[in-house]
C-alpha positions in Angstrom: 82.5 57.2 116.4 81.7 61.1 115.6 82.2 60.3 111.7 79.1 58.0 112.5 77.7 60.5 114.2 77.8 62.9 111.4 77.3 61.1 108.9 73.3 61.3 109.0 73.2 65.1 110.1 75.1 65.3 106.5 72.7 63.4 104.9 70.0 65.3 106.8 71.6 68.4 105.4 72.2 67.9 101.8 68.3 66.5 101.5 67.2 70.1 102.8 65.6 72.8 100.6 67.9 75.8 100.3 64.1 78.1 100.6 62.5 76.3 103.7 62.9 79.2 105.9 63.1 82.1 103.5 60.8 84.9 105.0 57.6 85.1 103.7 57.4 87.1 100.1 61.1 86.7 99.5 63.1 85.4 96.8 66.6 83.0 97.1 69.0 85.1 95.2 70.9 83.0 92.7 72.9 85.2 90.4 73.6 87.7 87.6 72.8 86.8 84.2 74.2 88.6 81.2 74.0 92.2 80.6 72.3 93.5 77.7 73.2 96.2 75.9 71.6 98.0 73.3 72.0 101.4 71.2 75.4 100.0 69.6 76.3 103.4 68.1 79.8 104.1 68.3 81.3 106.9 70.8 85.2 107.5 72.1 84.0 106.9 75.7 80.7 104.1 74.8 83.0 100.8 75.9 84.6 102.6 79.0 81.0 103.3 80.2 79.2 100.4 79.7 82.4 99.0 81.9 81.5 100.8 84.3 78.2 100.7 84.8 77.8 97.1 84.5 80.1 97.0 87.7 76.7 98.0 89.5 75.6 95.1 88.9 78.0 93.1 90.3 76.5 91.3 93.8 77.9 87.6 94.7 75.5 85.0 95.8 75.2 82.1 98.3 78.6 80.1 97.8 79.6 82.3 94.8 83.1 81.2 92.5 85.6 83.1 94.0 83.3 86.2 94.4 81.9 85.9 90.7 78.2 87.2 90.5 77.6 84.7 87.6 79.2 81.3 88.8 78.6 79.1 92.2 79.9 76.0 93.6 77.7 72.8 92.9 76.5 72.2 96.8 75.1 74.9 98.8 76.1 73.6 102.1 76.1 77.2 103.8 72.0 77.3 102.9 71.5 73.8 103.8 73.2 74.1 107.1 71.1 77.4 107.9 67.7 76.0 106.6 68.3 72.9 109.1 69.8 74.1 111.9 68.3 78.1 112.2 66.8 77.9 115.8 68.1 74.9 116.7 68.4 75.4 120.6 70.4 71.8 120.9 74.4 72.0 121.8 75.3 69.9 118.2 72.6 72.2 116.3 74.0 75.2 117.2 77.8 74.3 116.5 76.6 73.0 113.0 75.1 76.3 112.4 78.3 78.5 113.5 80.5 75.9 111.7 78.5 75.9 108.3 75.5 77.9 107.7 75.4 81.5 106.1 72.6 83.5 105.6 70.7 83.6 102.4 71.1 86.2 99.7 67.6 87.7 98.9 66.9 89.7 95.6 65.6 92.4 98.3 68.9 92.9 99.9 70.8 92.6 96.7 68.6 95.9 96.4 68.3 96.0 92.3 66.7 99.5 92.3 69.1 100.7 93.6 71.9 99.3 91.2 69.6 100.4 88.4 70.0 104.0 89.2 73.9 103.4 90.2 74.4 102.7 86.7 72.2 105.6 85.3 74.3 107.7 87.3 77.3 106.2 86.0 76.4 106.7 82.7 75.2 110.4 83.2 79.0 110.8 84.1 80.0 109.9 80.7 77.6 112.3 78.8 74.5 109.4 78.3 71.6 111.8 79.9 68.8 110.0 78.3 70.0 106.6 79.1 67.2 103.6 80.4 68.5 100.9 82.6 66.0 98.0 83.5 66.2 94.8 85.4 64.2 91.4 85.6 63.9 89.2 88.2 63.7 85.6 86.3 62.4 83.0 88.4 62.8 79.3 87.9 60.6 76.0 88.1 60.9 76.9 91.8 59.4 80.1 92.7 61.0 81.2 95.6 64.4 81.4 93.7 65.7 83.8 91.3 67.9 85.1 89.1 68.2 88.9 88.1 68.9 90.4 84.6 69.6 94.2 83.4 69.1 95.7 80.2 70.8 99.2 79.1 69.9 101.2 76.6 72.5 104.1 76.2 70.8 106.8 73.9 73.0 109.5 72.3 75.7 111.4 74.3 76.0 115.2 74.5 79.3 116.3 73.3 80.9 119.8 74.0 80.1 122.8 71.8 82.0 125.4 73.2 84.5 126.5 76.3 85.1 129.2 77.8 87.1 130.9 81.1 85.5 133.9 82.9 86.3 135.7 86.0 90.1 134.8 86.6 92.4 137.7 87.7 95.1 138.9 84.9 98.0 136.4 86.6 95.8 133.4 86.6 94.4 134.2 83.3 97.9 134.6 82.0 98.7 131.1 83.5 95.8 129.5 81.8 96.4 130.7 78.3 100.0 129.7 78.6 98.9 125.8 79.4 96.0 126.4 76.4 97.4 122.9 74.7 96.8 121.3 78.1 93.1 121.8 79.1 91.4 118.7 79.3 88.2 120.2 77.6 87.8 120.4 74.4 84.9 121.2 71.1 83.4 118.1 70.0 84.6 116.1 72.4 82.6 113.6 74.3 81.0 115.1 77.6 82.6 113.3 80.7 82.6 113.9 84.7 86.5 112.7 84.2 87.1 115.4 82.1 85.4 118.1 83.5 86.7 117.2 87.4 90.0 116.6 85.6 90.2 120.1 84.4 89.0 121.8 87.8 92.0 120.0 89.5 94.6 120.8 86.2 93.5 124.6 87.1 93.8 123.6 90.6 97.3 122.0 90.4 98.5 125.0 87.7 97.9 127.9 90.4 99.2 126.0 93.2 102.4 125.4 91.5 103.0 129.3 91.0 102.3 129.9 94.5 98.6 130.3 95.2 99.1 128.3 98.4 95.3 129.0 100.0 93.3 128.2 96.4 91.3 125.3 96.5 89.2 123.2 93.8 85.9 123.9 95.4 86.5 127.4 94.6 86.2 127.1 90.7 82.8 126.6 89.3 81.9 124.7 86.1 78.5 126.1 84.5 76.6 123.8 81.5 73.9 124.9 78.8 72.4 122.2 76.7 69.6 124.2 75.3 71.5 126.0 72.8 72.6 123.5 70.9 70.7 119.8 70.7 73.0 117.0 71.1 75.7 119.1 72.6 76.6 121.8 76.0 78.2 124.8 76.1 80.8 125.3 79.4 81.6 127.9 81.1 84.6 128.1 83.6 84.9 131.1 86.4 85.9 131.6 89.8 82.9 131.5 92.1 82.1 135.5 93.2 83.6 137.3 96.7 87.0 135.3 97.2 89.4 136.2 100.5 92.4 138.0 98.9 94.4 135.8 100.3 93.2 132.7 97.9 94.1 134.8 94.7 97.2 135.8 95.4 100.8 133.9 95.1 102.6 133.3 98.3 106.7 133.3 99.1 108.6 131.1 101.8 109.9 132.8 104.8 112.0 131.8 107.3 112.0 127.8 108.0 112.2 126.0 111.5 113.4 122.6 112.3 111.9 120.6 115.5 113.0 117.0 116.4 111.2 115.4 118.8 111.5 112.3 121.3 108.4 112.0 122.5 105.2 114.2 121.4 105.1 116.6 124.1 108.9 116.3 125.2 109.8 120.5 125.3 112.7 121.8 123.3 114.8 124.3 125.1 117.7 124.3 123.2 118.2 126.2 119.5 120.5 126.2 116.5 121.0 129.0 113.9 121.9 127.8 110.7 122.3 129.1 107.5 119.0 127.7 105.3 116.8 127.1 109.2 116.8 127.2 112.9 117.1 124.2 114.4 115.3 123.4 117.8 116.4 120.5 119.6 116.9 118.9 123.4 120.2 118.3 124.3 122.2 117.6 121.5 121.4 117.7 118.0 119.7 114.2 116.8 120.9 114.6 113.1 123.6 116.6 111.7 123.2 120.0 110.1 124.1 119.3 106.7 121.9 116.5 106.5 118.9 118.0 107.4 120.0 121.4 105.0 120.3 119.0 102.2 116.5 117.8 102.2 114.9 121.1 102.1 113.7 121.3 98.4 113.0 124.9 98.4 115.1 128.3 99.2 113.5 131.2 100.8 112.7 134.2 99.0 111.1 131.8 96.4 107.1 131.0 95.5 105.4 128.4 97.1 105.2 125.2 95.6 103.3 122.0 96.3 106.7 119.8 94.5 108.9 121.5 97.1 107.1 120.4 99.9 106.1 117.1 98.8 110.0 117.0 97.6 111.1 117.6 101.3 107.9 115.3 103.1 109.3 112.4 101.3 113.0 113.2 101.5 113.1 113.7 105.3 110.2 110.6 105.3 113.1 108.6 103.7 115.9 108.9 106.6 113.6 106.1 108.1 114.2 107.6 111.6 110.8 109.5 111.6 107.3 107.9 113.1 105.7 111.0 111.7 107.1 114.1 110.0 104.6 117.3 109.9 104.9 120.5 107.6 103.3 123.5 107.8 103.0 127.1 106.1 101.9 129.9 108.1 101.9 133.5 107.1 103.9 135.8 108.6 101.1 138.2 109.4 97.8 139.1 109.0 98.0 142.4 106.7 96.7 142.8 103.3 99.9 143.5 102.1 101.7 140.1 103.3 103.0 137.5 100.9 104.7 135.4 103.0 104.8 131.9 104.6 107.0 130.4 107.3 107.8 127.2 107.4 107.2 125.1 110.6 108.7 121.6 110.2 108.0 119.1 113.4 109.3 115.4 113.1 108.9 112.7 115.7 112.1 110.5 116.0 111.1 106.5 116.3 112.5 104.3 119.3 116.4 103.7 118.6 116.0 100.1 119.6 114.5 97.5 117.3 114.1 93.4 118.0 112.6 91.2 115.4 112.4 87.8 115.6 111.6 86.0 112.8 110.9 81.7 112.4 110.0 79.2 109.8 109.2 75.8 108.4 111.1 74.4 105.6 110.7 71.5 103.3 112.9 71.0 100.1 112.7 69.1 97.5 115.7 66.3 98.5 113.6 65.3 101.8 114.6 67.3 104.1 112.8 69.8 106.8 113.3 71.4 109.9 112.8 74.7 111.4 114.6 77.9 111.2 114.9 81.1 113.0 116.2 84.5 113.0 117.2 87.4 115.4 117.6 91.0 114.2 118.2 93.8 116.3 118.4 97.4 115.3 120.0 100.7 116.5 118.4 104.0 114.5 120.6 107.5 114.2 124.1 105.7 115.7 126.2 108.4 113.9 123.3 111.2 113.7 123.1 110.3 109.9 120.2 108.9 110.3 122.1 105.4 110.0 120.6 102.2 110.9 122.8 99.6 112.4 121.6 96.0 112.5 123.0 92.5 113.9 121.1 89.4 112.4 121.5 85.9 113.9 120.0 83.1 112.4 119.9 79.4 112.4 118.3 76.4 111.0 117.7 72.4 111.3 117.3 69.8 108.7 116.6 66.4 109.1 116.2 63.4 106.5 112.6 62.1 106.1 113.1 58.8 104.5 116.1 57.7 105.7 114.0 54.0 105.7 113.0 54.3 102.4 116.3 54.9 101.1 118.0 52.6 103.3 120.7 54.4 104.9 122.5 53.2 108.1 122.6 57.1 109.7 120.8 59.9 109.8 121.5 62.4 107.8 121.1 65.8 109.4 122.6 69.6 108.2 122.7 73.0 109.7 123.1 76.5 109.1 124.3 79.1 111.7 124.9 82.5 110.4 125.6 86.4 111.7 126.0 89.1 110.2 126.7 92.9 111.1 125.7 95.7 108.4 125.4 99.7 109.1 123.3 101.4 106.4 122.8 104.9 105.5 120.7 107.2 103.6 123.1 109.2 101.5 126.5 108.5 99.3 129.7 108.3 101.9 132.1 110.0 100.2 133.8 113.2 101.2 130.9 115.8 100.9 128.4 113.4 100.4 126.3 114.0 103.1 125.9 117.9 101.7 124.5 116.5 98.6 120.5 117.1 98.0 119.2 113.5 96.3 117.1 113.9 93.9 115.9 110.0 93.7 116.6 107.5 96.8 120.6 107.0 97.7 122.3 104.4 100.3 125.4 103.0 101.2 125.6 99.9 103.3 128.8 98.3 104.8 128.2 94.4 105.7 130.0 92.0 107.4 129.1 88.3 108.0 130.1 85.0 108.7 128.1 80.9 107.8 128.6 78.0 109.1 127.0 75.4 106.7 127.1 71.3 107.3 125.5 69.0 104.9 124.8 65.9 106.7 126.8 63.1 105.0 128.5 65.6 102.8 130.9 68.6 104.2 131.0 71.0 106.7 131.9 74.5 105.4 133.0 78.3 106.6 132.0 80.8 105.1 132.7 84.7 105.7 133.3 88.0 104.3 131.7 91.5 103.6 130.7 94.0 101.1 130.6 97.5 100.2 127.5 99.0 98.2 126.0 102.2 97.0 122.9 102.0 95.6 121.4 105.4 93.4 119.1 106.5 91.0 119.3 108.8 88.4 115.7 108.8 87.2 112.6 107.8 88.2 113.3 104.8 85.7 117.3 104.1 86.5 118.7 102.5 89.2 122.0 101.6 89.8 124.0 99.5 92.4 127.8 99.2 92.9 129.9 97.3 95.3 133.9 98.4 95.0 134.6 96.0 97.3 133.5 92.5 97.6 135.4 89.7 99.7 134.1 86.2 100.4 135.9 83.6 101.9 135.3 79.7 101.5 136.9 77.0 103.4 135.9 73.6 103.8 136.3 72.4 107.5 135.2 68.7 106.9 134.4 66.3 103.9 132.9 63.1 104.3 134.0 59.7 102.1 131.1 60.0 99.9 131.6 63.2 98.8 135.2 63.3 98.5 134.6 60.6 95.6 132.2 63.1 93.9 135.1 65.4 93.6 137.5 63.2 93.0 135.6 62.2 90.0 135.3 65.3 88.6 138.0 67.3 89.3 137.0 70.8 87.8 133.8 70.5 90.7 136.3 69.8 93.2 138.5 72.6 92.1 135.2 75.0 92.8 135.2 74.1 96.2 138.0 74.1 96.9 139.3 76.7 99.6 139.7 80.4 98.1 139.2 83.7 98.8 136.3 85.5 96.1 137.6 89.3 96.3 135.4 91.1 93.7 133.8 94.5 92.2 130.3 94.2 90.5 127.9 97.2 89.0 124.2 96.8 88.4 121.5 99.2 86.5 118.1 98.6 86.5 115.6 100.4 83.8 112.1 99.6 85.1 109.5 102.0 82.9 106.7 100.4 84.5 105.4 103.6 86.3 106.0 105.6 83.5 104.3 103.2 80.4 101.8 100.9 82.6 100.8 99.8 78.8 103.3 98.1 77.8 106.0 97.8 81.4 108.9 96.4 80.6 112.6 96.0 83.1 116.2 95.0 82.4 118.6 94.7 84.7 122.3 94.2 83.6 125.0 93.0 85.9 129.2 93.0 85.3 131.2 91.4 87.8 135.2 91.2 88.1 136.9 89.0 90.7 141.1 89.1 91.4 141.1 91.3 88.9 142.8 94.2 91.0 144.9 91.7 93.5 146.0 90.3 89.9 147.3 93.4 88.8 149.3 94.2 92.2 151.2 91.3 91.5 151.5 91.9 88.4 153.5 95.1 89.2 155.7 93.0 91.9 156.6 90.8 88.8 154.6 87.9 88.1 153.0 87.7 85.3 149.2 88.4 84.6 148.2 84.7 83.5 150.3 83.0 86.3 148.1 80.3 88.7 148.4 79.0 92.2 149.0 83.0 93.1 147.4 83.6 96.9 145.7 85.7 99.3 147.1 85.3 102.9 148.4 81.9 101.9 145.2 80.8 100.0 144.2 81.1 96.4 142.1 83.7 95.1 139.3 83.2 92.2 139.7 85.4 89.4 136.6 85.6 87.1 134.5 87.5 84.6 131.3 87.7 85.0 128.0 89.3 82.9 124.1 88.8 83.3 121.3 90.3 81.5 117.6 90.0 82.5 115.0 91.8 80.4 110.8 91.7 80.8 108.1 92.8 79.4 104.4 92.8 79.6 102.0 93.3 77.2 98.5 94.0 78.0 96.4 92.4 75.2 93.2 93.3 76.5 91.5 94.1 79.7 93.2 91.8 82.6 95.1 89.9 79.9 98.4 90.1 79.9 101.3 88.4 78.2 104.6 88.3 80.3 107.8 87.9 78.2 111.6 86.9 79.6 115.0 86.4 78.1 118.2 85.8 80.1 121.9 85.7 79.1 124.6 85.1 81.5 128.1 84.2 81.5 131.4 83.7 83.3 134.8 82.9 82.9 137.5 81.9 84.8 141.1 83.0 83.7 144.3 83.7 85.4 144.5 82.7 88.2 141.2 80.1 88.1 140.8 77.5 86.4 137.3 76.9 87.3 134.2 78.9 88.3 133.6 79.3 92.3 130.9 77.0 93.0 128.2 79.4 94.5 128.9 81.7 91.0 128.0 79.5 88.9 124.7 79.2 86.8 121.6 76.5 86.9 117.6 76.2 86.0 115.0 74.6 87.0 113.1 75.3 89.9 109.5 77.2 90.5 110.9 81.0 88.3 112.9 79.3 85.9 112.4 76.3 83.5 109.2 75.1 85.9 109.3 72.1 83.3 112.3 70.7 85.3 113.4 70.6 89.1 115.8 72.8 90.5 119.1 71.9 88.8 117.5 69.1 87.3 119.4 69.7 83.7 122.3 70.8 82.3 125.3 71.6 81.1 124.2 71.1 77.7 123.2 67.6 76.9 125.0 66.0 80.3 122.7 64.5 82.6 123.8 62.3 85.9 121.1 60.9 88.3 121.7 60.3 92.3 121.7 61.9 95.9 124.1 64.7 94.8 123.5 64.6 91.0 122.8 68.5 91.5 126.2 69.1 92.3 126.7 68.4 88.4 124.2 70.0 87.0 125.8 73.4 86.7 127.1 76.0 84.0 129.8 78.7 82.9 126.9 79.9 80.5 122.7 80.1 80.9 120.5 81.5 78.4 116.7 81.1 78.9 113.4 82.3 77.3 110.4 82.9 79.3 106.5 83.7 78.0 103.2 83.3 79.9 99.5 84.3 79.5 97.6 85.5 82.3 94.2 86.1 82.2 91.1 86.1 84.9 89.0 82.9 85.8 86.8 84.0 88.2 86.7 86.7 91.2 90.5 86.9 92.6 91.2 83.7 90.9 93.9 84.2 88.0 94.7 81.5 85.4 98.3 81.2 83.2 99.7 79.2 80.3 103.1 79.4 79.8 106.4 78.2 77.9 110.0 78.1 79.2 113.3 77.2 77.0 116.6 77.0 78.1 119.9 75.6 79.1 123.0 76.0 81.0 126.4 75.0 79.4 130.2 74.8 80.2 132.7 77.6 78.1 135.9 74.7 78.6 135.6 71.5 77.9 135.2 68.8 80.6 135.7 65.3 79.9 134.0 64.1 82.9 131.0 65.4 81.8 130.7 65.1 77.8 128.4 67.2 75.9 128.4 69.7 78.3 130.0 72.2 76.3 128.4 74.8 74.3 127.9 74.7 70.7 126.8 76.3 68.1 125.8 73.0 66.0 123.9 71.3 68.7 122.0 74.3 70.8 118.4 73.2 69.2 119.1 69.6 70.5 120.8 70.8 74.3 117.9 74.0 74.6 115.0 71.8 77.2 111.7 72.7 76.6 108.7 72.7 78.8 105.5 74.1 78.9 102.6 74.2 81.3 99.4 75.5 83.6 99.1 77.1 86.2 96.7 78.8 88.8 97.2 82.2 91.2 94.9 83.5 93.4 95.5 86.9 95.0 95.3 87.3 98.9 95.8 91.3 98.2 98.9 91.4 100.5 100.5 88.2 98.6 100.0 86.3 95.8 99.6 82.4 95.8 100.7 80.7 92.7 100.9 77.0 91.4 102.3 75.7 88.2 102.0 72.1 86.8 105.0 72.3 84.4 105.1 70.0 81.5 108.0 69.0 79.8 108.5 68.5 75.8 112.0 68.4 75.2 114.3 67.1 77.7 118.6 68.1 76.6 119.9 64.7 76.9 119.6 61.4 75.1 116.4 59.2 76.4 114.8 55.8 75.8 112.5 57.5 73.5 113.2 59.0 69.9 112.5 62.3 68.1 111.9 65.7 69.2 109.4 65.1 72.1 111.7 62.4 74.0 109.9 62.6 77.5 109.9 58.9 78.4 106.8 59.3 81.1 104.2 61.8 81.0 102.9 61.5 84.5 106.6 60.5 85.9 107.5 63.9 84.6 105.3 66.7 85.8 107.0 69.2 88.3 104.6 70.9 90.3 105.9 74.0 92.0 104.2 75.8 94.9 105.4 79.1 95.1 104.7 82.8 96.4 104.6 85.6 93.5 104.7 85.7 89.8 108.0 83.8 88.6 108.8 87.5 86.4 
């Protein structure tokens, strides 16, 4: 009934004109055209300006492409709804209008003299003085609709003739003509606001870090002649006349106080002499000495500098205890003679108590969904080391959504029910640790946990155990993460029929589940350069893992022998494994907002010893929405092995994974990204398994058992995520198919994966 309804005020609506109620003498806005540029003549800085400039210009229309000023979607509903419905008094007509309409774009708000001079200023900035920027308005076979066009004619930029630095006191004179190879004005260069702002704020930056604490930018003055010379200015650079003493002079810390707070205004009665500050407190001292001491980046007695304090801000900003965390210099007294600040710190300590609660929707791929939620409560400053403390409870549903398309008999339901405890803390605990000053971000967390996991017509399994980590950095580039101490324990509480026969099928999959204990050591280093280089970014993270190997040894020394099996922990077996992965990326920015994203992965891991196969949850696959997007999750491998069913997954695992990853991503339109990519790779056994042949790998047959996909793919950025889709495609699937030769995908349309995913795969 209200389709009919709406169906004719639709109709009604797409035969209105988009102009009908325009106001009288104004034009529809419909665009940008192309930019025209003229006076080609090469200059360093001539592409970089033109950018620029022409970003003046940019102005969306009435149902613009994704915020493009040049593109629009085919039907303007938003000005047909507003030309039939504006004043409508009825209940219908004014809903339609809320829903639909939006106000038209005129070439009068879109304000074109004032973009013309936006770019003539932005030119002036790059040294283009006699510059001439124009615009059109173009109307069509309609004249109350427009489009608008610019023209820029660049003319000749000055350049610098000659630079000199007047006025400066000895020291600061001194300090400039020892950072001569640094100045960021130079002769014959191109004239530039960027260069000349960059250089007040080098001069700026140079005297603050020598202890003129009270200098500011605003008091250097940057004087041009461009009649001396035709074509090019003359600088001159001096401090501006009658300066306080106190700006051109360098300044020394004092003495240094420390106040923690509870609340803004609580009052702090009690006080704490330390060696390096005084500490002023209520009641009894939130964080211990030595871990305050160790985040002040300065000593007294030495210059002011803006590193030291920014050093200490983001130190004690780090604890993550502090809502706020305030630093300030004031000197000592008021005399001519004085040269020394006093450091006042104030910090606000956040609520101890945190409760999140956290919930979600799931749907997988193997038809099942259901809810899931999660508990987390937090305790800040436990210890007074600025610890945090956290218990996580979580839980999910999953229920079967075809069970009648299938044709089972019983529903087929699974859950997950999980806690775990972890305590985390902002420094390395070892003895003295905690007097240490870190450079770079340090942690060491403690976790404990526990899972209980049932698949719904499959098993029911416990899970539990805990870890040890320290994560540290030794660079603004290198990160490293090691865990000691690693224990997880597996036990299967409850198998069903159905999968009992999986396992018994293939034994070495049964042997990885079967019940063990996983006590292990792994090390991780990260180099990321992609603060350093934004060029050309690249990241590689390595990872070495060791499991049994130390419970191996300890029996080794009560006699049995190193390469011994069936050995236990507490009456159950223990894996013992090898284990390596490398992940390296690296992007390479072709041209503006183009940039080609590379991958390669190698992994592998071996069981020995004690194991005769790989713990189930170690082991590696691909597929899936950041790996081979070609292929479902698991959907190939080992090698040239391939099983289909409910649980064909299960199979579909490896000892060994190497994979090669490259993508092009470039701009469509507004926030709207577009990518092309290509993935390669495999997963393959290390032993040889006669329950699943060709699973191996070899040497002789990795160009057959590599799979091969390629694809599209869309991302549109939402500023605070990203939103990505791929339509992967594949070309070369590992196994043997119905088809011949090296493109053997049976199906075209049968075999496009389409993944759905948040964030760029790497």
């Amino acid at each position: 009934m209200l389709f009919r309804r709406l169906l004719p005020l639709c109709l009604i609506i797409a035969s209105c004109s988009t102009v009908k109620n325009l106001p009288e003498g104004e034009l529809l806005y419909l665009g940008t055209r192309k930019v025209a540029v003229s006076d080609s003549s090469f200059s360093p800085l001539r592409d970089k300006a033109i950018g620029e400039a022409k970003t003046a210009f940019v102005s969306p229309p009435n149902n613009a492409l994704f915020g493009s000023s040049r593109f629009r979607l085919p039907l303007p509903i938003g000005l047909w709804a507003y030309n039939a419905f504006v004043g409508d008094s009825t209940r219908l007509g004014r809903w339609m209008f809320d829903i639909f309409a939006s106000q038209p774009i005129l070439v009068s708000t879109v304000n074109p003299p004032f973009r013309v001079e936006a770019a003539r200023n932005t030119l002036r900035n790059f040294g283009y003085f006699d510059n001439r920027v124009t615009y059109h308005i173009d109307t069509l076979r309609n004249p109350r609709k427009a489009f608008l066009s610019y023209a820029i004619r660049l003319g000749n930029p000055l350049y610098y003739s000659d630079v000199s630095y007047r006025k400066f006191a000895s020291p600061m004179d001194s300090l400039i003509h020892q950072t001569w190879d640094h100045r960021l004005i130079r002769p014959k260069e191109q004239l530039s606001y960027a260069s000349l702002s960059g250089e007040r704020n080098r001069l700026f930056t140079l005297f603050r870090k020598h202890g003129y604490y009270f200098f500011s930018p605003d008091m250097i003055q940057i004087l041009a002649d461009t009649t001396l010379h035709p074509g090019k200015a003359s600088i001159r650079i001096e401090l501006h006349e009658s300066l306080p003493p106190h700006a051109i002079k360098p300044w020394h810390i004092g003495t240094t106080s420390i106040a923690l707070r509870n609340t803004p205004y609580e009052t702090l009665p009690d006080t704490l002499q330390s060696a390096s500050f005084t500490y002023i407190y209520k009641g009894r001292p939130p964080l211990r000495v030595p871990l305050l001491s160790s985040r002040l980046s300065y000593r007294r007695g030495e210059l002011y500098s803006p590193i030291g304090q920014e050093t200490t801000q983001r130190d004690l900003n780090r604890l993550g205890i502090f809502s706020g965390v305030n630093i300030n210099y004031i000197p000592r007294d008021s005399t001519y003679r004085s040269d020394t600040l006093d450091v006042h710190i104030s910090a606000l300590l956040e609520p101890p108590y945190e409760l999140s609660f956290e919930s979600n929707l799931t749907a997988k791929s193997n038809d099942q969904i259901g809810p899931g939620v999660v508990f987390t409560l937090s305790r800040k400053n436990l210890f007074r080391m600025a610890d945090i403390s956290k218990l996580r409870l979580k839980g999910s549903y999953e229920w079967q959504t075809n069970r009648t398309l299938r044709r089972e008999s019983s529903v087929v339901n699974s859950f997950d029910l999980g806690a775990d405890a972890s305590i985390s803390v902002p420094l390395l605990l070892f003895p003295g640790g905690y007097r240490y000053h870190y450079r770079f971000p340090a942690s060491t967390t403690a976790r404990l946990y526990v899972d209980w996991l049932n698949r719904g017509g499959f098993f029911r399994m416990l899970a539990f155990g805990g870890n040890l980590t320290y994560a540290f950095s030794t660079s603004d580039r290198v990160t490293h993460s090691v865990s000691p101490f690693r224990l997880t324990f597996n036990t299967l509480e409850e198998t069903t029929q159905r999968f009992d026969s999986v396992m018994t099928a293939n034994p070495a999959i049964g042997f990885s589940f079967r019940d063990q204990f996983i006590p292990s050591f792994s090390y991780t280093i990260t180099y990321d350069n992609t603060a350093t280089h934004p060029r050309h970014p690249g990241k590689v993270t390595a990872t070495v893992a060791s499991a049994g190997a130390a419970t191996s040894l300890l029996y080794a020394a009560m006699g049995k022998p190193f390469s011994m099996r069936g050995k236990t922990l507490l009456d159950t077996p223990y894996a013992q494994f090898l284990k390596g992965y490398v992940e390296a990326c690296r992007y390479y920015h072709i041209r503006p907002h183009h940039t080609l994203a590379t991958r390669i992965i190698c992994g592998a891991i071996y069981a020995y010893g004690n194991s005769y196969a790989v713990p189930f949850s170690e082991q590696f696959y691909v597929g899936g929405a950041n790996d081979i997007r070609a292929f479902p999750l698991r959907g190939i491998g080992p090698g040239r092995y391939h099983s289909t069913g409910r649980y064909a997954y299960i199979d579909h695992t490896g000892d060994f994974k190497l994979e090669a990853n490259i993508e092009w991503r470039f701009p469509l339109a507004g926030e709207l990204k577009g990518a092309l990519f290509a993935d390669a790779g495999n997963v393959w056994l290390l032993r040889t398994d006669a329950i699943r042949p060709e699973a191996t790998f070899r040497l002789h047959t990795l160009p057959q058992s590599i799979a091969l996909g390629s694809g599209i793919g869309l991302r549109y950025n939402l500023r605070l995520l990203l939103l990505r889709l791929d339509i992967g495609i594949p070309i070369h699937l590992p196994y043997a198919t119905s088809r011949r030769g090296y493109y053997n995908v049976p199906h075209f349309g049968k075999a496009l994966c389409f993944h759905f995913a948040v964030g760029y795969p790497f």
